[in-house]
SEFILUM-454545 format. One record per residue (C-alpha): residue number from 1; residue in three letters; x negated, z, y negated. Coordinates in nm, 4 decimals, always signed. Layout:
num: NUM residuo: ala c1: X c3: Z c2: Y
...
END
This chain:
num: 1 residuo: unk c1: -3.8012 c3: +2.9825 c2: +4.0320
num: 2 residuo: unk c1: -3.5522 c3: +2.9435 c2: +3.7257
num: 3 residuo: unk c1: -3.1848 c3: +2.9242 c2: +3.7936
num: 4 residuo: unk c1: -3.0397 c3: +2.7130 c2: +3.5246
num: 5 residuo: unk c1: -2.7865 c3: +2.5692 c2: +3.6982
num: 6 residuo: unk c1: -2.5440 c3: +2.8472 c2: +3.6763
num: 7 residuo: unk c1: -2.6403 c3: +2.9077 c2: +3.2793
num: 8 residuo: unk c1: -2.5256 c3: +2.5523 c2: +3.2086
num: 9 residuo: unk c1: -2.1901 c3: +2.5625 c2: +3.4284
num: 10 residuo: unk c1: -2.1134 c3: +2.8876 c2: +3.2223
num: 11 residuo: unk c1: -2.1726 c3: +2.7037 c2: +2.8617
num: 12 residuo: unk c1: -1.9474 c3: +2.4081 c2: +2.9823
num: 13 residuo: unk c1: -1.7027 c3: +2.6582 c2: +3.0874
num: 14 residuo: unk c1: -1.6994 c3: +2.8575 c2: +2.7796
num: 15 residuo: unk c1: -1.6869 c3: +2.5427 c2: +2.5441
num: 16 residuo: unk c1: -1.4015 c3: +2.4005 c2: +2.7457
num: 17 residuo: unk c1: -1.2492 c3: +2.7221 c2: +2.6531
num: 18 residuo: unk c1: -1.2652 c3: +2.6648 c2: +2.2765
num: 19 residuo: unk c1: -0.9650 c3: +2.5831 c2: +2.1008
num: 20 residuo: unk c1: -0.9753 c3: +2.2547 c2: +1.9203
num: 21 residuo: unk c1: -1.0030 c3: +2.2933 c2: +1.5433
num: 22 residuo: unk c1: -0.7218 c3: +2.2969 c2: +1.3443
num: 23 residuo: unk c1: -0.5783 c3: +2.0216 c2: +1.1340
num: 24 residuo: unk c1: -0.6158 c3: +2.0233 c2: +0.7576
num: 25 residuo: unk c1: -0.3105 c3: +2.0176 c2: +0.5923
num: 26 residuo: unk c1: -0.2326 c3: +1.6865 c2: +0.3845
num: 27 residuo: unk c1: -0.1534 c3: +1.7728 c2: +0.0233
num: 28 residuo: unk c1: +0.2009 c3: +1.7746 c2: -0.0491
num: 29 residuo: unk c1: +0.3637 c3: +1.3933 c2: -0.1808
num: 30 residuo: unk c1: +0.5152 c3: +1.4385 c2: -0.5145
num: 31 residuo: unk c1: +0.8459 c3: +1.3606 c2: -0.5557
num: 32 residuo: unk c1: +0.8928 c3: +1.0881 c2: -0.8544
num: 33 residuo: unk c1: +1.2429 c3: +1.1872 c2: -0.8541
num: 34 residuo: unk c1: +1.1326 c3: +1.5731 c2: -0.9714
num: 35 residuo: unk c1: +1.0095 c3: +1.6398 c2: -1.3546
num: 36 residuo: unk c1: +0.6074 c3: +1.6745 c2: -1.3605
num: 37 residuo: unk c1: +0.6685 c3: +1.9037 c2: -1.6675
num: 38 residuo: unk c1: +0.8962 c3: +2.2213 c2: -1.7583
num: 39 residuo: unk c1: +0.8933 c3: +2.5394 c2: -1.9941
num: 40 residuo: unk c1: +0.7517 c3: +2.4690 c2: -2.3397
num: 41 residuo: unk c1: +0.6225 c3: +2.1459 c2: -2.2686
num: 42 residuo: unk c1: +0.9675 c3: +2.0682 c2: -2.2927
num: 43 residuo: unk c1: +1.0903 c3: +2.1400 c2: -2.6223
num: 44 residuo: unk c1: +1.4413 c3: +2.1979 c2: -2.6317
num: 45 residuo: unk c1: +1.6599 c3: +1.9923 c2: -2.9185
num: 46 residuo: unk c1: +1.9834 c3: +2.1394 c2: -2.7924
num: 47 residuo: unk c1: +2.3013 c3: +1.8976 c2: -2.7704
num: 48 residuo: unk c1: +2.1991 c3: +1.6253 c2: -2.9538
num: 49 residuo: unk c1: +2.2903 c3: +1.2065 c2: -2.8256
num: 50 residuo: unk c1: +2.0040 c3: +1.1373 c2: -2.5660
num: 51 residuo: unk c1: +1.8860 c3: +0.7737 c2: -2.3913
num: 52 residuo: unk c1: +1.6492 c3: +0.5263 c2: -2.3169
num: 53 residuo: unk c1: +1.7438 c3: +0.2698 c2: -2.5475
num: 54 residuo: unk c1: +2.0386 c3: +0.1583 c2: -2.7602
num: 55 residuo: unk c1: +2.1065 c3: -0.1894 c2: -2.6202
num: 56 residuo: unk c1: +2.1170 c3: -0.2856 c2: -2.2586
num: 57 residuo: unk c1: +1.7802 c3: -0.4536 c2: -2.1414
num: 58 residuo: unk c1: +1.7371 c3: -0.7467 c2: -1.9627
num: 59 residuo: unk c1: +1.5095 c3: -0.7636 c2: -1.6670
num: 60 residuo: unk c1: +1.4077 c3: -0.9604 c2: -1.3249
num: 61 residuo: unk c1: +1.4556 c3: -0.8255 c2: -0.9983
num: 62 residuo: unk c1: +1.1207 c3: -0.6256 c2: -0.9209
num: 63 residuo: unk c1: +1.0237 c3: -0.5981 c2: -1.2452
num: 64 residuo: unk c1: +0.8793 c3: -0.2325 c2: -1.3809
num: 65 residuo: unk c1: +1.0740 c3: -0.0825 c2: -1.6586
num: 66 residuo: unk c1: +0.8643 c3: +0.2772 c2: -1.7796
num: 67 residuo: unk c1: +1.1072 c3: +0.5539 c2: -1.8576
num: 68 residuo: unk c1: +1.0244 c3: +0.7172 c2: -2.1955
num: 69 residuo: unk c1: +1.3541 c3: +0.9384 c2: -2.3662
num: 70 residuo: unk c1: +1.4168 c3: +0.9739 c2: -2.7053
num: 71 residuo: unk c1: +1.6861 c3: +1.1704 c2: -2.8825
num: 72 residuo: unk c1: +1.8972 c3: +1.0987 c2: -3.2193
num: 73 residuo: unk c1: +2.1261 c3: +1.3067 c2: -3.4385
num: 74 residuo: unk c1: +2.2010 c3: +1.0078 c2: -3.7077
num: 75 residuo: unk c1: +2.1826 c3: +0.5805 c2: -3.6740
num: 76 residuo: unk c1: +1.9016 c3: +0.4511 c2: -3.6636
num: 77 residuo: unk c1: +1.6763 c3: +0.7159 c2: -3.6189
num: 78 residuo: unk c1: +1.4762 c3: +0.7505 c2: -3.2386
num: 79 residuo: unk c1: +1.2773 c3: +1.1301 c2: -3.1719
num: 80 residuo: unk c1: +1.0311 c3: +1.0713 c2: -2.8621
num: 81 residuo: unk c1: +1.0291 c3: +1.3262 c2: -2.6198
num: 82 residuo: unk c1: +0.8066 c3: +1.4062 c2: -2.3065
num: 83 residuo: unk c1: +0.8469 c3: +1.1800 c2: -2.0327
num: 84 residuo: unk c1: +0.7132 c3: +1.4154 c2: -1.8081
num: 85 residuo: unk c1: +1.0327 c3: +1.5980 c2: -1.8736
num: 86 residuo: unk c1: +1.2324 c3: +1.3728 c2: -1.6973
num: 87 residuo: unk c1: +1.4281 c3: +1.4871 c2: -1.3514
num: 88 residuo: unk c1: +1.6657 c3: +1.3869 c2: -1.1114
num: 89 residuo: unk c1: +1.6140 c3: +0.9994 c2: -1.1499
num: 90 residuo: unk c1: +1.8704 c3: +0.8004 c2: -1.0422
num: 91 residuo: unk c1: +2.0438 c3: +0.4297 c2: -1.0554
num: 92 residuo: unk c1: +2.3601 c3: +0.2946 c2: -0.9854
num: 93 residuo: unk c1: +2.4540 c3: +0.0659 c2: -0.8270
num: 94 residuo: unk c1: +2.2910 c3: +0.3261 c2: -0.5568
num: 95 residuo: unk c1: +1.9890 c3: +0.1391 c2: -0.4116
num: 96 residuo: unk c1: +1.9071 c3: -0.1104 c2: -0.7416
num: 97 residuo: unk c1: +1.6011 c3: +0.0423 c2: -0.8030
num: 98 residuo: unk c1: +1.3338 c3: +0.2518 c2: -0.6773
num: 99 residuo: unk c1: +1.1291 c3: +0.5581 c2: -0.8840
num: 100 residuo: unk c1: +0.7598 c3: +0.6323 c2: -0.9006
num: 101 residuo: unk c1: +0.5589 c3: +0.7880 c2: -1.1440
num: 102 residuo: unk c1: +0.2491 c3: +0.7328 c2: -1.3434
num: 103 residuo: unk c1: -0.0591 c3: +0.9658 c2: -1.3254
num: 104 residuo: unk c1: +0.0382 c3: +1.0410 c2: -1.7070
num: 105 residuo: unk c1: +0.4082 c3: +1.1865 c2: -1.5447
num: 106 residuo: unk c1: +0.6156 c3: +0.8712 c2: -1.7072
num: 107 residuo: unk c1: +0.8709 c3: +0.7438 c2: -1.4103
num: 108 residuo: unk c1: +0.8633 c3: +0.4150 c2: -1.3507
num: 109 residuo: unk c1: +1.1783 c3: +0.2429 c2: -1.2309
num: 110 residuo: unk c1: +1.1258 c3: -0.0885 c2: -1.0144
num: 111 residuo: unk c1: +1.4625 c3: -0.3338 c2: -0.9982
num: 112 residuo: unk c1: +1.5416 c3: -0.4265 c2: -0.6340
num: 113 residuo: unk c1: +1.4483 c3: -0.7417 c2: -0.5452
num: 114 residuo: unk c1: +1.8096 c3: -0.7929 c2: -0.3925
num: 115 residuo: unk c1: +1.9522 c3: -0.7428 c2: -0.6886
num: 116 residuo: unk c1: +2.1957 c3: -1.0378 c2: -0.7895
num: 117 residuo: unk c1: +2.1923 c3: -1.1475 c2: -1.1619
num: 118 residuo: unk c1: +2.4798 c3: -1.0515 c2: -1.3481
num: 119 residuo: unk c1: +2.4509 c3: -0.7040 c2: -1.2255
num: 120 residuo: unk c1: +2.4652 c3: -0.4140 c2: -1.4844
num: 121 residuo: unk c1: +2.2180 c3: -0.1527 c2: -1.3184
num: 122 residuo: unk c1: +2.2469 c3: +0.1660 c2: -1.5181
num: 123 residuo: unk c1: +1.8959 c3: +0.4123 c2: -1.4840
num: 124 residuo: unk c1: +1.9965 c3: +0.7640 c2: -1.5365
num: 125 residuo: unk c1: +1.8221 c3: +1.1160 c2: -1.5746
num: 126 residuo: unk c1: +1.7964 c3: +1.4886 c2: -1.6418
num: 127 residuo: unk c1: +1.6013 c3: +1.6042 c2: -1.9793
num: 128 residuo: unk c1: +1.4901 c3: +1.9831 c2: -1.9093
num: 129 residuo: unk c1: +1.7185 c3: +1.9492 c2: -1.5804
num: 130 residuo: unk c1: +2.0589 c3: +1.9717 c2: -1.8701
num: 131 residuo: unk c1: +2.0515 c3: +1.6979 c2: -2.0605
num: 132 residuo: unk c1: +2.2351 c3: +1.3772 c2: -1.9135
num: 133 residuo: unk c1: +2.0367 c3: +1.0484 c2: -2.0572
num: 134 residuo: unk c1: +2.0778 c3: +0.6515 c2: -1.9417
num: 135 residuo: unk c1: +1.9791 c3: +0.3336 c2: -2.0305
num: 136 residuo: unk c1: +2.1526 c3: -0.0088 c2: -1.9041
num: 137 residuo: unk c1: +1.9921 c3: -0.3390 c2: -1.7491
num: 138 residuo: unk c1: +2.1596 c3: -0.6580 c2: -1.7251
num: 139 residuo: unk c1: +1.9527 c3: -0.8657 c2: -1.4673
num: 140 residuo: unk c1: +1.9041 c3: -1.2077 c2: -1.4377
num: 141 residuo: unk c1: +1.6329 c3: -1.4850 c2: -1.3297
num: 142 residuo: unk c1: +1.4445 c3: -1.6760 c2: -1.5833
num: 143 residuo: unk c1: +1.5514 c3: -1.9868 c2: -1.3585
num: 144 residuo: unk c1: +1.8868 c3: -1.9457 c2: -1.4264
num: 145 residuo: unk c1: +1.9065 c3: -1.8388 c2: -1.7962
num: 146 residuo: unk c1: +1.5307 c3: -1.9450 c2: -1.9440
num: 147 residuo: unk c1: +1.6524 c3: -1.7949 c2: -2.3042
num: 148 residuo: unk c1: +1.6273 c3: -1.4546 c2: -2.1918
num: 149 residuo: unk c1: +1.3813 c3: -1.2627 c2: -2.3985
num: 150 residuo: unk c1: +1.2769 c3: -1.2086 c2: -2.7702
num: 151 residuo: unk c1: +1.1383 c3: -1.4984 c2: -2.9752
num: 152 residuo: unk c1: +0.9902 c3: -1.5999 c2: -3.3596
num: 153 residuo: unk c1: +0.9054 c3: -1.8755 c2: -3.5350
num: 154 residuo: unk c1: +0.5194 c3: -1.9064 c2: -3.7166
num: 155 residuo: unk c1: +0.5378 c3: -1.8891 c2: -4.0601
num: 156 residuo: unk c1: +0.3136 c3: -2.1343 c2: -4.1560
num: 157 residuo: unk c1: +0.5613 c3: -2.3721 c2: -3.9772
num: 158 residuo: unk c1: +0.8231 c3: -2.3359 c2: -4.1705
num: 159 residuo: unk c1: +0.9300 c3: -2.3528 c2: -4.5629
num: 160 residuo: unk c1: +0.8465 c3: -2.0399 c2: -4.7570
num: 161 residuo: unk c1: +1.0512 c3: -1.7120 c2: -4.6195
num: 162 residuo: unk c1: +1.2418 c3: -1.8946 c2: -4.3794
num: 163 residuo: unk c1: +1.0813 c3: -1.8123 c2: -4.0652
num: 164 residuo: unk c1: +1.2982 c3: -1.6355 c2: -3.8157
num: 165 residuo: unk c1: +1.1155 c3: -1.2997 c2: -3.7058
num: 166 residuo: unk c1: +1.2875 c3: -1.2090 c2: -3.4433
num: 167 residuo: unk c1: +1.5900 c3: -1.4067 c2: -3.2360
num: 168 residuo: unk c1: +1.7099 c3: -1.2512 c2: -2.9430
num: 169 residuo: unk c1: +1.8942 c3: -1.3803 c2: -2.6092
num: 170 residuo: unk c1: +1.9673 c3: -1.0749 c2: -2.3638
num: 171 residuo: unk c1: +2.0734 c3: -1.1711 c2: -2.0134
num: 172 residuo: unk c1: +2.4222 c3: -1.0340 c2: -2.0739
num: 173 residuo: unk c1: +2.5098 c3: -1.3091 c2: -2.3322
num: 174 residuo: unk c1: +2.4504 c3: -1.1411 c2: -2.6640
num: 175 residuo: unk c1: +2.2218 c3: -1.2817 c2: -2.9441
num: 176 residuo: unk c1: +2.1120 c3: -1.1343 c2: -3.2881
num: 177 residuo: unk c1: +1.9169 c3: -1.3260 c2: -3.5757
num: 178 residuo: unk c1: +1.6654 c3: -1.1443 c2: -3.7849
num: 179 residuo: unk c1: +1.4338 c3: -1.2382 c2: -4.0915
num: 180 residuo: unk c1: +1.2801 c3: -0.9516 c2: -4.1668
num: 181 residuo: unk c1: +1.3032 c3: -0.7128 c2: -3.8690
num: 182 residuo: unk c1: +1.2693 c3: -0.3374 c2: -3.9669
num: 183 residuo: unk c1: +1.3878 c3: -0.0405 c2: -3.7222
num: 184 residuo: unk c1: +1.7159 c3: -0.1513 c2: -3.6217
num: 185 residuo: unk c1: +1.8337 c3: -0.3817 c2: -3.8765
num: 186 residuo: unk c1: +1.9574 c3: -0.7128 c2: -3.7694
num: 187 residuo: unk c1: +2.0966 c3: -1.0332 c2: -4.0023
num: 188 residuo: unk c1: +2.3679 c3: -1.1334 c2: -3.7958
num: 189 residuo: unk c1: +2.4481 c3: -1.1307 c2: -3.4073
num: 190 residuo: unk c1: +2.7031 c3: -1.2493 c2: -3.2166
num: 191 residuo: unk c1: +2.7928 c3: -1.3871 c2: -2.8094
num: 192 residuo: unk c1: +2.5775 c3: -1.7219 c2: -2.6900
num: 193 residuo: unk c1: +2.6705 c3: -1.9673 c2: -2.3877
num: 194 residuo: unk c1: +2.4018 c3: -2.1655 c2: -2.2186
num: 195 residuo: unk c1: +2.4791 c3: -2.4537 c2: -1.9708
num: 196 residuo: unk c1: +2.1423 c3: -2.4583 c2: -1.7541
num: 197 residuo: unk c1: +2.2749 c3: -2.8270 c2: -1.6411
num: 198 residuo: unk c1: +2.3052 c3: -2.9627 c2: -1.9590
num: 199 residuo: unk c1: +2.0569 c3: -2.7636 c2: -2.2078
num: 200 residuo: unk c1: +2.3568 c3: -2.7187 c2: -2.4226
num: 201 residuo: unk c1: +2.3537 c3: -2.3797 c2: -2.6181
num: 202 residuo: unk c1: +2.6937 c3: -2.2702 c2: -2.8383
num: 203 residuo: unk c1: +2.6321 c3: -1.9397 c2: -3.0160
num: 204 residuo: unk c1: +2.9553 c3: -1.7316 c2: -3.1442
num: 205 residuo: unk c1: +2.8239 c3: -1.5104 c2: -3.4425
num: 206 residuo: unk c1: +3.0759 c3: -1.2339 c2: -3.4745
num: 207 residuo: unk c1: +2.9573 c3: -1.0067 c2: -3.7631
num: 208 residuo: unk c1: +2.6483 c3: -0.9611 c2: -3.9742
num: 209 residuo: unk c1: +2.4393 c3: -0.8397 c2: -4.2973
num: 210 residuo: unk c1: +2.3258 c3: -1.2026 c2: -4.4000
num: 211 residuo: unk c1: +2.5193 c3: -1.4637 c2: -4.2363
num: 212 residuo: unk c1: +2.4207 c3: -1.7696 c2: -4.4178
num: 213 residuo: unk c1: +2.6438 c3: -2.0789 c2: -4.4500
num: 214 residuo: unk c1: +2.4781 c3: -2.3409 c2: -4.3394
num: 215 residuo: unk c1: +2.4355 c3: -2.2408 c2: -3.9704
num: 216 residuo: unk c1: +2.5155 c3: -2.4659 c2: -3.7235
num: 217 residuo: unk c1: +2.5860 c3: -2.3226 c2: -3.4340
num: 218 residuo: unk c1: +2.5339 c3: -2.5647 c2: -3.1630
num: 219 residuo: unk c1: +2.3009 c3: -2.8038 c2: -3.0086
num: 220 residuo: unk c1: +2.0267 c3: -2.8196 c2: -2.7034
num: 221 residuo: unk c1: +1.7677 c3: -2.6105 c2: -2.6497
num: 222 residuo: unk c1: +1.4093 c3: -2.7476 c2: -2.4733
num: 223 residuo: unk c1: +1.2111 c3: -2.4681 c2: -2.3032
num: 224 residuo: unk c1: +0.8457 c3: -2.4873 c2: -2.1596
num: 225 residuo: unk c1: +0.4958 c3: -2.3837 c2: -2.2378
num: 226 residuo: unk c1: +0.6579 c3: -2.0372 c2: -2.3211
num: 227 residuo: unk c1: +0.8347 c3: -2.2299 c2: -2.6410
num: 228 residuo: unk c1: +1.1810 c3: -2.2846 c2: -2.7374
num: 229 residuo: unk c1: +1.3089 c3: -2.5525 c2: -2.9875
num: 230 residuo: unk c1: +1.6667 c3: -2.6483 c2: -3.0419
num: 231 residuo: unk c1: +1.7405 c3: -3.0546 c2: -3.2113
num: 232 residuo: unk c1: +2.0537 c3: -2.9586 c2: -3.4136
num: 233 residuo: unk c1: +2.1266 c3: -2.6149 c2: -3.4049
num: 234 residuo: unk c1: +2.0199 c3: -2.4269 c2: -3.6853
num: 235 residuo: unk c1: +1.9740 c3: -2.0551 c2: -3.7444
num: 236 residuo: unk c1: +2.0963 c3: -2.1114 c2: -4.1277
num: 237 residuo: unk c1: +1.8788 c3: -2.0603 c2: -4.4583
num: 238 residuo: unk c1: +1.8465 c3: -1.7014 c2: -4.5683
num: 239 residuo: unk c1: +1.9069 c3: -1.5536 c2: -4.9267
num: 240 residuo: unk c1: +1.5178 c3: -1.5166 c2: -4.9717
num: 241 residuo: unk c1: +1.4562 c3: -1.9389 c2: -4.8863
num: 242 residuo: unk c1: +1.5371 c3: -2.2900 c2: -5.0234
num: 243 residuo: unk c1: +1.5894 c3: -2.4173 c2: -4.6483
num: 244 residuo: unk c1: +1.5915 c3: -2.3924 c2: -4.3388
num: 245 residuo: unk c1: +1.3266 c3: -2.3440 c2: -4.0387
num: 246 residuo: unk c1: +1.3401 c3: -2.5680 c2: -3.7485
num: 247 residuo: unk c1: +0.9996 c3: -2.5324 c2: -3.5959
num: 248 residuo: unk c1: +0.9574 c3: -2.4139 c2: -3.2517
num: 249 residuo: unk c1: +1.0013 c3: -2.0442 c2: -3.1052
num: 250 residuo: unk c1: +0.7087 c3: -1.8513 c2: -2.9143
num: 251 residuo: unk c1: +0.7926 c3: -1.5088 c2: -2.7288
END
């Protein structure tokens, strides 16, 4: 007769004996704060006027803002550089903003949701780990200041050449008036109120390349359907027009 008994005790002994596998290791988290690139992926310009961008941008809390740096050694001119070259992310006020990064190494900062309007956030970095870059934010909500944003009239509402190509509000109460946009070029610019309760809009030009004399510089402003008309302000007739456009604006 066949003793098994004994051979099957012994088998449950020895696999109770087994040490339990071992875990696999996750992969290491990347840290969005850290530069995905380095060496001569990196091309090194030397001390030369690094940033973001030239003017503060206006944003919402929790809205996405990519991170791309550029360089300049004259006005006017912008020199992309790698995004992926871009360490030691940070914001200030401290805790305004969060990092992460795209799969393509551009960071990606994220404003707070907490984040009161009015508040200047300034996003800051390393190029190469050396060179100090920034770029500001003025935040705000769209239901306190709907004007926010970049707008232009359709030509074919307006008289010949007097469509405005580009008018811009920015959340920190700055305006500029262009024609014919090209690279940074502006007509004239100036300061803006807005009285949310009232619709009223006063704008305060204070310096220009084509100012033209018959602006008139205040009036109310209508906003909805992602348009924006005004009843008697007027942007002014440029050099190139015989009068004035008052048709609406579109972002």
């Amino acid at each position: 007769m066949t003793r098994t008994i004994p051979l099957i005790a012994a088998l449950a002994f020895l696999a109770g004996c087994q040490s339990p596998p071992e875990p696999v290791p996750e992969a290491p988290v990347a840290d969005p704060l850290a530069a995905t690139l380095s060496g001569e992926a990196c091309p090194d310009v030397g001390q030369r006027a690094y940033f973001f961008w030239m003017e503060p941008r206006s944003a919402e809390p929790g809205d996405n803002i990519s991170l791309f740096p550029y360089w300049t050694d004259m006005p006017g001119a912008y020199n992309d550089l790698p995004a992926g070259c871009l360490g030691d992310l940070g914001v200030y006020p401290e805790g305004a903003a969060t990092f992460t990064r795209q799969d393509s190494g551009v960071p990606v900062a994220t404003i707070a949701p907490d984040v009161a309007p009015g508040t200047r956030v300034l996003l800051q970095a390393k190029y190469r780990g050396q060179y100090g870059l920034s770029g500001p934010v003025e935040v705000y909500r769209t239901a306190d200041n709907p004007l926010v944003g970049t707008w232009r009239q359709a030509e074919d509402g307006c008289p010949p050449d007097s469509a405005v190509r580009e008018l811009v509000f920015t959340a920190g109460g700055e305006f500029s008036v262009t024609w014919t946009p090209f690279e940074t070029y502006k007509d004239y610019w100036g300061t803006y109120v807005y009285d949310a309760a009232t619709s009223a809009v006063r704008l305060d030009i204070q310096n220009g390349n084509q100012v033209p004399e018959d602006v008139v510089p205040e009036g109310v402003v209508t906003v909805g359907d992602g348009t924006l008309s005004f009843d008697t302000l007027s942007f002014g007739t440029p050099g190139q027009a015989q009068k004035d456009c008052r048709a609406p604006f579109r972002k």
